[in-house]
C-alpha positions, -999 to +999 in steps of 0.1 A: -465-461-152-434-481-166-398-467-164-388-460-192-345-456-194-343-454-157-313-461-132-326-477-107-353-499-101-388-502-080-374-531-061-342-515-050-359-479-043-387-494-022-358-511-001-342-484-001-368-468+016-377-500+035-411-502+020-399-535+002-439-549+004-460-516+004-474-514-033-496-482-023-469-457-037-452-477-071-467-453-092-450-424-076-423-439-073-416-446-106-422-415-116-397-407-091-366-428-111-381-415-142-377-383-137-344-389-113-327-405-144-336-373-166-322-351-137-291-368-138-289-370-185-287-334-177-264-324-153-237-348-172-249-331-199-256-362-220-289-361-240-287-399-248-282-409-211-264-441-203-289-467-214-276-490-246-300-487-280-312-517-287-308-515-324-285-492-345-298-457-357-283-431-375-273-399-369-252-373-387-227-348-379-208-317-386-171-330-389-143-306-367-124-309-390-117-333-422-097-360-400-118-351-369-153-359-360-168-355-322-196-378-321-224-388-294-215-418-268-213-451-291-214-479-267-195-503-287-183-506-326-205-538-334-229-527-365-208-493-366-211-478-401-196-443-406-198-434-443-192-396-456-205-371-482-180-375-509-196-348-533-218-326-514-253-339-525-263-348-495-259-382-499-232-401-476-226-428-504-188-435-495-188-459-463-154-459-444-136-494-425-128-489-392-089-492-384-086-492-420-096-451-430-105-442-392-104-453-356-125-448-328-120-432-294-107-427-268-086-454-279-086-474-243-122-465-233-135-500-237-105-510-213-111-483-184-137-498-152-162-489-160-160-498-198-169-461-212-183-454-246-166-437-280-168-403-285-146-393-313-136-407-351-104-400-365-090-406-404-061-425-402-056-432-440-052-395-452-050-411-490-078-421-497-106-407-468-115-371-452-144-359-435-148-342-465-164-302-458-183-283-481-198-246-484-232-260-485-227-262-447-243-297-450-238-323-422-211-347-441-206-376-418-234-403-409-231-422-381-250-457-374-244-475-344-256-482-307-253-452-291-253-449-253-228-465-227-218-502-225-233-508-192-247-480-166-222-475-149-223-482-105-224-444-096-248-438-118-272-461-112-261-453-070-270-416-079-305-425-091-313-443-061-299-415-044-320-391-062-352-409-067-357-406-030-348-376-027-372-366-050-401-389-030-395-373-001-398-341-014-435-344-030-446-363+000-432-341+025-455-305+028-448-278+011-413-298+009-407-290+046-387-320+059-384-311+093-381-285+118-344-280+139-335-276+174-329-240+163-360-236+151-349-236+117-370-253+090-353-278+063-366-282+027-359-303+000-343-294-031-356-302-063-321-299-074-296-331-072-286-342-039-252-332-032-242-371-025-258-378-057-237-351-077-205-362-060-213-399-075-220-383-109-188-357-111-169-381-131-192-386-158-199-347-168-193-345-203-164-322-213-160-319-247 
């Protein structure tokens, strides 16, 4: 199968588990990454994950308020369009200028190691613009732009190493028994994260 969003990669998971040459297990071990790199989209509570689009795509939004809009990760202002609905027809024909009517945020995010992605808009020229809101209880702001994160960040992509094998072990081990103690006590894998895994990822929890 071929990862799709994943991160980590077969090459640094097979030496990770120092099976650098052995081709006998790539398939589940990719499906290990893939579904590793899902695990962890979830517990940060980020749909979109950390991977860049490729190309822009649009998406619209409810605005909090009409100088406030909370938007998914942008992962940098290049081919950013944010236009509004103007009249409530459900067309978003007025298109706004960054720095000019809004600004993008948090304001130093591009700055911070690692680079982190936008998550907010904010009118700055109440004159002329608003995230206008209407009774119709229409979305009234459209969005187009790379969403996701710059870069994957380190941790992350140390989590889903982390993970993956985790979640290798577990479906090759029986019944998910690892081992068996000196007390007698049996060990199992989790299919949850691995705690070292969600230490890596407890910056990057989205709380919004």
């Amino acid at each position: 199968m071929t990862i799709t969003n994943g991160y980590t990669t077969l090459a640094l998971l097979k030496g990770e588990l120092g099976a650098s040459t052995d081709t006998t297990d790539d398939a589940k071990l990719e499906r290990a990454i893939s579904a590793a790199s899902r695990q962890i989209d979830k517990f940060v509570g980020r749909p979109h994950g950390f991977w860049q689009d490729s190309t822009v795509t649009s998406r619209e939004y409810f605005s909090d308020s009409q100088s406030m809009c909370y938007v998914d990760d942008i992962s940098t202002t290049a081919g950013l369009i944010v236009a509004v609905d103007e009249n409530d027809d459900g067309t978003f024909a007025q298109t706004l200028t960054i720095t000019t009517n809004f600004i993008v945020g948090p304001v130093n995010s591009a700055d911070e190691v690692p680079a982190r992605p936008f998550n907010w808009l904010r009118i700055v020229d109440y004159g002329d613009s608003s995230f206008f809101q209407w009774p119709s209880g229409r979305p009234n702001v459209r969005v187009t732009a790379k969403f996701g994160w710059p870069a994957i960040p380190d941790d992350v992509a140390q989590a889903c190493l982390v993970q993956s094998a985790h979640l290798y072990k577990a479906s090759s081990a029986a019944f998910g028994v690892v081992q068996m103690g000196m007390d007698g006590n049996i060990f199992r894998l989790s299919a949850r994260l691995n705690p070292i895994a969600e230490g890596l990822l407890d910056d990057y929890v989205a709380r919004q």
